[in-house]
C-alpha positions as CSV (number, residue, x, y, z in Angstrom):
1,X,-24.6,15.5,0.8
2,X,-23.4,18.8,1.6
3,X,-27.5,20.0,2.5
4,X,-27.0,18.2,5.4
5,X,-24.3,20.0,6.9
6,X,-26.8,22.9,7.4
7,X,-28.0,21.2,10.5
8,X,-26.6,22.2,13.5
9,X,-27.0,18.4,14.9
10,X,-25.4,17.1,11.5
11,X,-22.5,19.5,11.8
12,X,-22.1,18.6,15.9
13,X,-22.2,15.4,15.0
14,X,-19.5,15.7,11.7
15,X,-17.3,17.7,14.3
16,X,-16.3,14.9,16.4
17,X,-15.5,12.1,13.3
18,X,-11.7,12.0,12.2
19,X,-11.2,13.8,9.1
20,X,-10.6,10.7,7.3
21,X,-13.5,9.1,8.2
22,X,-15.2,11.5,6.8
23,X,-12.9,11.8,4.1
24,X,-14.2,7.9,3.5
25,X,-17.2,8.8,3.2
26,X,-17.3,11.2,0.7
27,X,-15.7,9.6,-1.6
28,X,-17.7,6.0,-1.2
29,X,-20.3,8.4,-1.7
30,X,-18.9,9.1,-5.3
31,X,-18.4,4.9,-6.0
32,X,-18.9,4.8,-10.0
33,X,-20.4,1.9,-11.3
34,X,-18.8,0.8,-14.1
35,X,-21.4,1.2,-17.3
36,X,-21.4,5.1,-15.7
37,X,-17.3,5.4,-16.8
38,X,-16.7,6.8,-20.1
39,X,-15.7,4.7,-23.0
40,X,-11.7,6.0,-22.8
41,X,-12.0,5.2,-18.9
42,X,-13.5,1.6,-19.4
43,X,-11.0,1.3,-21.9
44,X,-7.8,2.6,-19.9
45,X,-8.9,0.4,-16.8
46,X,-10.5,-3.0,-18.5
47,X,-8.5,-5.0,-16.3
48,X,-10.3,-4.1,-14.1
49,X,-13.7,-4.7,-15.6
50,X,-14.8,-7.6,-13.9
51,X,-14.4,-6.6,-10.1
52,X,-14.5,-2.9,-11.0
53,X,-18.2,-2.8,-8.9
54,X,-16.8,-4.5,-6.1
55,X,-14.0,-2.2,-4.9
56,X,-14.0,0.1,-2.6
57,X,-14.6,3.5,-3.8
58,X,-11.5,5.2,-2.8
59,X,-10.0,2.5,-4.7
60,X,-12.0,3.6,-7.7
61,X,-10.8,7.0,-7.2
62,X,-7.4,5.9,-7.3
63,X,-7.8,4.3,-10.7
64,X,-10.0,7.0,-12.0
65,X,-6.9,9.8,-11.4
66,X,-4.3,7.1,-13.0
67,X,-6.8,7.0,-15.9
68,X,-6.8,10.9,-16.8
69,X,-3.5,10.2,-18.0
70,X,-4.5,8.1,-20.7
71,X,-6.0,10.0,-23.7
72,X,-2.8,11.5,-24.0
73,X,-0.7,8.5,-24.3
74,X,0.6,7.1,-27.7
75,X,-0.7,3.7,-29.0
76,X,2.0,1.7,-27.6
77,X,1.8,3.6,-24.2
78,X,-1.6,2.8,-23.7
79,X,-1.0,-0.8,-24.2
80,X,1.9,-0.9,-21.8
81,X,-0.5,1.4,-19.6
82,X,-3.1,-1.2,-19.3
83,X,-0.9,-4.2,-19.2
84,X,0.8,-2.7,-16.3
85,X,-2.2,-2.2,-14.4
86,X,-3.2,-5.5,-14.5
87,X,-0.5,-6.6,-13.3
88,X,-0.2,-4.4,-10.4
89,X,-4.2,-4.9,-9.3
90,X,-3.0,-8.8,-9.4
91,X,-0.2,-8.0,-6.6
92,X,-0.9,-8.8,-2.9
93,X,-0.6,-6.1,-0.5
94,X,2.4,-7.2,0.4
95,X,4.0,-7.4,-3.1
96,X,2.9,-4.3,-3.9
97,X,4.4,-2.8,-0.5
98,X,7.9,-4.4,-1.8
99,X,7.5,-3.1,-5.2
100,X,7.5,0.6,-3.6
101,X,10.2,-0.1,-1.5
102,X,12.7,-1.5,-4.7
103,X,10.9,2.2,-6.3
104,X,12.6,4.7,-3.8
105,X,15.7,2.3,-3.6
106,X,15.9,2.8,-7.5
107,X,15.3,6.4,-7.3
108,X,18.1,7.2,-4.5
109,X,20.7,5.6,-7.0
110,X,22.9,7.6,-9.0
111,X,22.7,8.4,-12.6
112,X,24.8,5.3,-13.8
113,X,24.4,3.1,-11.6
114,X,20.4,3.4,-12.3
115,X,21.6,2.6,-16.1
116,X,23.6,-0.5,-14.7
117,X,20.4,-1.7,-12.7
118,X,18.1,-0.8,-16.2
119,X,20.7,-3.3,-18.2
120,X,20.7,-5.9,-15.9
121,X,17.0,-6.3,-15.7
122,X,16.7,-5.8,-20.1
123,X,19.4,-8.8,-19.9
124,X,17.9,-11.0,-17.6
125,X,14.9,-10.4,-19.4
126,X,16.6,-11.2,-22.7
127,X,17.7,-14.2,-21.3
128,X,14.7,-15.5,-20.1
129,X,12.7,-14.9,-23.6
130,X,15.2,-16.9,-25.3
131,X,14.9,-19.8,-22.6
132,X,11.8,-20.4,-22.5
133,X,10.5,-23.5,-24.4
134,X,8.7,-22.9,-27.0
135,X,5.0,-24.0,-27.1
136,X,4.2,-27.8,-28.5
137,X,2.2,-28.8,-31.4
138,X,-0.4,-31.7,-30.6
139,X,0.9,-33.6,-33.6
């Protein structure tokens, strides 16, 4: 990629493109496909197996830097890790857009009343575990 840029016409040409074009480009360039991840990264990003091919490669870069994170999590940290992620690649757009917004509301709170908002949400979350109607038996 970068042997090209030795040609004056290439480089004229490179001049005039927005940086994140080119930016774009560089990095579909780099798309991994995913039998080429390693087993720790196939691993920290199965739930994204199935469409993992199909996304767009800064998108794949995306989950690739999230993943670097994962050798050195504990057991139950990687299991919150990857059921998080599945959960957030299932968001819309617009869900996930909300869900960044609530983020830098959170993070503007105080101190305590961050610990008030953390105990409503454990409670609420109690309340719905115990609420929810058990599973029935086909007898």
């Amino acid at each position: 990629m970068f042997m090209l840029t030795k040609s004056p016409s290439v480089r004229a040409l490179l001049r005039g493109l927005p940086a994140i074009f080119l930016l774009g480009w560089m990095i579909s360039a780099n798309a991994e496909n995913w039998s080429q991840l390693a087993p720790i990264q196939r691993e920290a990003l199965s739930p994204l197996a199935h469409e993992w091919n199909t996304l767009p490669a800064e998108r794949q870069q995306h989950y690739l830097l999230l993943a670097k994170k994962y050798p050195k999590l504990t057991p139950e940290q990687r299991s919150a890790f990857v059921e998080r992620l599945g959960k957030w690649h299932k968001l819309t757009p617009e869900q996930r857009q909300l869900a960044r917004e609530k983020f830098k509301h959170f993070n503007k709170l105080s101190p305590e009343k961050k610990a008030e908002v953390k105990r409503m949400i454990q409670e609420k979350a109690l309340e719905n575990s115990t609420t929810a109607t058990p599973p029935t038996t086909g007898n």
